[in-house]
C-alpha positions as CSV (number, residue, x, y, z in Angstrom):
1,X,113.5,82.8,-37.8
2,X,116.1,80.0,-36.7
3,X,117.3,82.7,-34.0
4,X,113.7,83.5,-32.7
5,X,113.0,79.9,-32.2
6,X,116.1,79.4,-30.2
7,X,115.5,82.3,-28.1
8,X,112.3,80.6,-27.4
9,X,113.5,77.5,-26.9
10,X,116.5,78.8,-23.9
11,X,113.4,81.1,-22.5
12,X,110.8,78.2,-22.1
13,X,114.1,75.9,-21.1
14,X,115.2,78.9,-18.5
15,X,111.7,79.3,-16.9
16,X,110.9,75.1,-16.5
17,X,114.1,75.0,-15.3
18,X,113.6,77.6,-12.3
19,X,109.8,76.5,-12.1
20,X,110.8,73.1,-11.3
21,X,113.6,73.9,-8.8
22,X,111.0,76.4,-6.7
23,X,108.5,73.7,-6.8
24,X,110.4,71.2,-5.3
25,X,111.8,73.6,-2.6
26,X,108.3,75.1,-1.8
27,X,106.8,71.0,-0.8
28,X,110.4,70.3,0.6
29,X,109.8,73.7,3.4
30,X,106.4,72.9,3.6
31,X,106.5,69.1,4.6
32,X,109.9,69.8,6.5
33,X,108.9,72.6,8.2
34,X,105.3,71.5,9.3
35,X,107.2,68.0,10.3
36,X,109.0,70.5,12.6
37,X,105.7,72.3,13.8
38,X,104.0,69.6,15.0
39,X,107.1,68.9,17.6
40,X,106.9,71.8,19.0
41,X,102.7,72.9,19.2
42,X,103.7,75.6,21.8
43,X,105.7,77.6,19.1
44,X,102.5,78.4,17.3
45,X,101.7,82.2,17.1
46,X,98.0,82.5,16.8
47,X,97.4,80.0,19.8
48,X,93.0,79.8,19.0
49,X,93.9,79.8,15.2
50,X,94.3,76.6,13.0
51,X,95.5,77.7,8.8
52,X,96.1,74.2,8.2
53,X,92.5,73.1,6.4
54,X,92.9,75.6,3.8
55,X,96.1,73.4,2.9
56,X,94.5,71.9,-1.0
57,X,93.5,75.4,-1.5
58,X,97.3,77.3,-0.4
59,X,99.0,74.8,-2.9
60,X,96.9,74.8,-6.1
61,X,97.2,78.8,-5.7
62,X,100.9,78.2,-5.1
63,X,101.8,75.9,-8.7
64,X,100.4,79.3,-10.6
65,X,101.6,82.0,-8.7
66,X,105.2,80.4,-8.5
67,X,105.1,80.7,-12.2
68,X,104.5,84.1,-12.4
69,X,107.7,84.8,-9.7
70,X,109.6,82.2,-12.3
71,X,108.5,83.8,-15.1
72,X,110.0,87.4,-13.7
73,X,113.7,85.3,-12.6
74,X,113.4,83.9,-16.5
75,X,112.9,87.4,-18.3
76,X,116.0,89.0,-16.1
77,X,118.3,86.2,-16.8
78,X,117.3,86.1,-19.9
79,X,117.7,89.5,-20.5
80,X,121.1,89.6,-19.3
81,X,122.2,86.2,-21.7
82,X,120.8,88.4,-24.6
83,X,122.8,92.0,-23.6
84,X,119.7,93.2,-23.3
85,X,120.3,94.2,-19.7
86,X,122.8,95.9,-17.8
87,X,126.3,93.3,-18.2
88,X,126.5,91.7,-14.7
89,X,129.2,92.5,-12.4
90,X,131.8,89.9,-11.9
91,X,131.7,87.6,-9.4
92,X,134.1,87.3,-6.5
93,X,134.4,85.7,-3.1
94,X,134.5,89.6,-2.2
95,X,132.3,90.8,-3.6
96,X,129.6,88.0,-3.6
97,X,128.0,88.9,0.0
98,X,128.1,92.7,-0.6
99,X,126.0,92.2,-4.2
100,X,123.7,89.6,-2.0
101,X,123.1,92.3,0.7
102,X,122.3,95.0,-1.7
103,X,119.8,93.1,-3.8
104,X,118.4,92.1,-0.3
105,X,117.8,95.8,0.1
106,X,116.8,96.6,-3.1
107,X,114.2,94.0,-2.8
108,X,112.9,94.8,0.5
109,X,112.3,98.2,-0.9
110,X,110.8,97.2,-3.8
111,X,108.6,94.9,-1.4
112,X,107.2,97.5,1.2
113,X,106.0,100.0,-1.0
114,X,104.6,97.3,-3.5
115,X,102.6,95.9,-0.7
116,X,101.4,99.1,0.7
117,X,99.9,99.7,-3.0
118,X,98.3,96.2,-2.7
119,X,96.5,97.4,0.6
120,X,95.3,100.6,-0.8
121,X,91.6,100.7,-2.5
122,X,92.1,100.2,-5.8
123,X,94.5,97.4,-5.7
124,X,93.7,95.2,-2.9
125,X,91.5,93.0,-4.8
126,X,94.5,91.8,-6.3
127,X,95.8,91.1,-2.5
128,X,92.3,89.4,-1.0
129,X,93.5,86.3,-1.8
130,X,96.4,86.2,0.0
131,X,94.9,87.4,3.1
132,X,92.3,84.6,3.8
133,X,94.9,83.0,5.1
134,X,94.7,85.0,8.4
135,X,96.7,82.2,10.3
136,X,99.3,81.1,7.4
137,X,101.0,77.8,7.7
138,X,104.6,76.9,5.6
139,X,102.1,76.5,2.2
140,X,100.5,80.1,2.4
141,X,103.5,81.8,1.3
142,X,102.8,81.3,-2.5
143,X,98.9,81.3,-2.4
144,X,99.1,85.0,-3.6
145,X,96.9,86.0,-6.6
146,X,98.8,86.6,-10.1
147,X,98.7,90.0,-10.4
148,X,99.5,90.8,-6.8
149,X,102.8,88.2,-7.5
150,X,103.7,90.4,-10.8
151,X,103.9,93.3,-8.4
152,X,105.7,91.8,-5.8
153,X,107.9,89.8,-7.4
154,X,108.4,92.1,-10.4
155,X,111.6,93.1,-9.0
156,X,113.9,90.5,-10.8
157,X,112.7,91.6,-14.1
158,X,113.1,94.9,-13.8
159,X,116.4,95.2,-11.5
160,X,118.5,93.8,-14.3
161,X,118.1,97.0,-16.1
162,X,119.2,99.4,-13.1
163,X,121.8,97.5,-11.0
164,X,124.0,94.6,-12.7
165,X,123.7,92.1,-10.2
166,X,125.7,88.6,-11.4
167,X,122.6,86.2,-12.5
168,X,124.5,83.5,-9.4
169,X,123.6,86.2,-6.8
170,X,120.1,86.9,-8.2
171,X,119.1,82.9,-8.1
172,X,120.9,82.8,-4.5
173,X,118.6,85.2,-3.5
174,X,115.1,84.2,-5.2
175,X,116.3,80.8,-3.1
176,X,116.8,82.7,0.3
177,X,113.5,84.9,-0.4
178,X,111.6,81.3,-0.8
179,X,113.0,80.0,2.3
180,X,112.6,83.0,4.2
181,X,109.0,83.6,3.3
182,X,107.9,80.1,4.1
183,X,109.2,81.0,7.6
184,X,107.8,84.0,7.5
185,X,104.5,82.2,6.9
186,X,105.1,79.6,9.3
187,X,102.8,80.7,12.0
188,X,105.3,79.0,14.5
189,X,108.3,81.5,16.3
190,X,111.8,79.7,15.9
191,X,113.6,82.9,15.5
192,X,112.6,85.2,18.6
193,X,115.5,86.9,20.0
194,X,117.1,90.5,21.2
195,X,118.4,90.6,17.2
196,X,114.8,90.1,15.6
197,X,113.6,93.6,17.7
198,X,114.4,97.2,17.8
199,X,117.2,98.3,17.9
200,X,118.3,95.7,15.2
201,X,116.1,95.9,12.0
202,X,116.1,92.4,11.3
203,X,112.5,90.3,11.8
204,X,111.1,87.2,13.0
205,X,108.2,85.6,11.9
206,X,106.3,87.1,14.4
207,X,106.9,90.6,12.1
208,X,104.6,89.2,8.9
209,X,102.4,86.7,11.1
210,X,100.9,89.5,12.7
211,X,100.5,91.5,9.3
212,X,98.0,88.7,8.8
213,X,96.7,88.7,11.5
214,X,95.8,92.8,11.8
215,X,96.2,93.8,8.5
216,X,97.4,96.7,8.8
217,X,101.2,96.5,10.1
218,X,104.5,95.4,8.9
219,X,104.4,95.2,5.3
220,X,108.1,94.6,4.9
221,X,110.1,91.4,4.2
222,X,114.2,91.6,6.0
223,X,113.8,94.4,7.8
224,X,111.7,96.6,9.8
225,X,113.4,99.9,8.2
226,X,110.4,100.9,6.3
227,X,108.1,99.9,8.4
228,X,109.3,102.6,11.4
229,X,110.4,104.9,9.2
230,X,107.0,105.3,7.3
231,X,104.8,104.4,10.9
232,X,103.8,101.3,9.8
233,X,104.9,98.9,12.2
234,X,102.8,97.3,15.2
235,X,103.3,99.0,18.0
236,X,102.9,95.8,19.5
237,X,105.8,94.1,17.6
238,X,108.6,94.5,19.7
239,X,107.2,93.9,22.8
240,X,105.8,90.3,21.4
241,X,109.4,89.3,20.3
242,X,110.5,89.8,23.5
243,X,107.8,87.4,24.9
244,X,108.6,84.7,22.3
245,X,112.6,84.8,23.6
246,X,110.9,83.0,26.4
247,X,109.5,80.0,24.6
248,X,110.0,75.9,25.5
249,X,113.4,74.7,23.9
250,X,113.6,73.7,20.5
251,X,112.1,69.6,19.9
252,X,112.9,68.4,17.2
253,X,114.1,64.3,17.6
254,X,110.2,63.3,19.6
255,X,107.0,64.7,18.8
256,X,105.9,65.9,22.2
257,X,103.1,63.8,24.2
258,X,99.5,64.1,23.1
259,X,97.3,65.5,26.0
260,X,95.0,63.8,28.3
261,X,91.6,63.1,27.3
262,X,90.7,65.8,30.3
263,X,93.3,68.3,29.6
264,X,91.6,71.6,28.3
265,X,91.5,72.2,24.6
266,X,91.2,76.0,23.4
267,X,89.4,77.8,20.9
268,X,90.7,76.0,17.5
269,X,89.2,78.5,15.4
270,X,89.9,77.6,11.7
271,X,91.4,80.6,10.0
């Protein structure tokens, strides 16, 4: 019983552990990077499209769907304290980025073709949720449905059973995924450039902004691998990256000058 109880106990000490460090990170991108949106207004994507009143909404969905990610970290590292799991693979200043990029694959896979189940009929109930945010701002990355996060972020339960990653590398990379998805869900370009477009398969947010925007498209995370080789990337993709390259220089010291009382506005659609 004694043993039970302090199983429990590292479990429940494990997860608020995690829970708390991705909560801070998720309001430290989300103010710092809409601090940095709002100096540079002619970054935004979706030019006729304003995410940012469905703020309140993003964030309480957020605090419970981050659990559910933490709760997947918790059970793999917990697995792997208890033997349960595959014994992790040393780590080494050699062998450190190598383990990083693999799990980065790993989970990439693991991310496509859990999203394209989320988008077929039976399961894209589970998605809805996170698609009504059709523009998404830095908070929208979280504001994901429970069951859809199981699926999605599933991945660090489960991997510790197949590949051995060391438990540093799998934290270093729930912390790159949380800052890459807030930029993913940005709905500003700061990464536009020949190395975010064919025939490199890395992305810019352009790549997951436009998923939200036409549904249909680019349902991976890092790379645009699966996306071309199963057909579902936007054939539009490519072709918008290289018309983002273009964009004003990066302001971040000033916020740029409001504009004239007669200057045009456009279409501020709330979406």
């Amino acid at each position: 019983m004694t043993g039970f109880i302090d199983g429990a106990l590292l479990f429940l000490g494990l997860l608020a552990a995690i829970y708390a460090a991705t909560v801070a990170m998720y309001f430290a991108l989300g103010f710092g990077i809409t601090w940095l949106n709002q100096r540079n207004p002619e970054r935004r994507i979706q030019k006729h499209r304003r995410g940012e009143k469905r703020m309140t909404q993003e964030v309480l969905q957020s605090l419970a769907s981050i659990l559910v990610t933490c709760l997947s970290v918790a059970i793999g590292l917990f697995a792997q304290i208890q033997g349960w799991a595959m014994e992790p693979w040393a780590l080494s200043w050699w062998w450190a980025v190598p383990q990083f990029v693999l799990c980065m694959v790993l989970f990439d896979t693991w991310f496509y073709f859990a999203h394209r189940l989320l988008h077929t009929k039976p399961f894209y109930r589970f998605h809805l949720l996170h698609h009504r945010s059709v523009a998404p701002t830095p908070w929208s990355n979280d504001s994901i449905g429970l069951v859809d996060t199981a699926l999605s972020q599933g991945f660090y339960a489960v991997i510790v059973f197949v590949v051995p990653f060391s438990p540093i590398v799998l934290l270093a990379h729930r912390a790159f995924d949380q800052i890459n998805g807030t930029f993913g869900h940005c709905g500003f370009e700061y990464f536009a450039s020949p190395t975010s477009r064919y025939p490199s398969p890395m992305l810019c947010t352009t790549y997951h902004d436009q998923h939200h925007a036409e549904f249909r498209y680019n349902f991976a995370n890092y790379f645009s691998f699966w996306d071309r080789i199963m057909g579902t990337i936007s054939p539009v993709y490519d072709q918008r990256v290289a018309a983002m390259e273009k964009a004003a220089p990066l302001r971040v010291l000033r916020r740029p000058e409001a504009p004239s009382a007669s200057a045009p506005m456009g279409d501020a659609r709330s979406e």
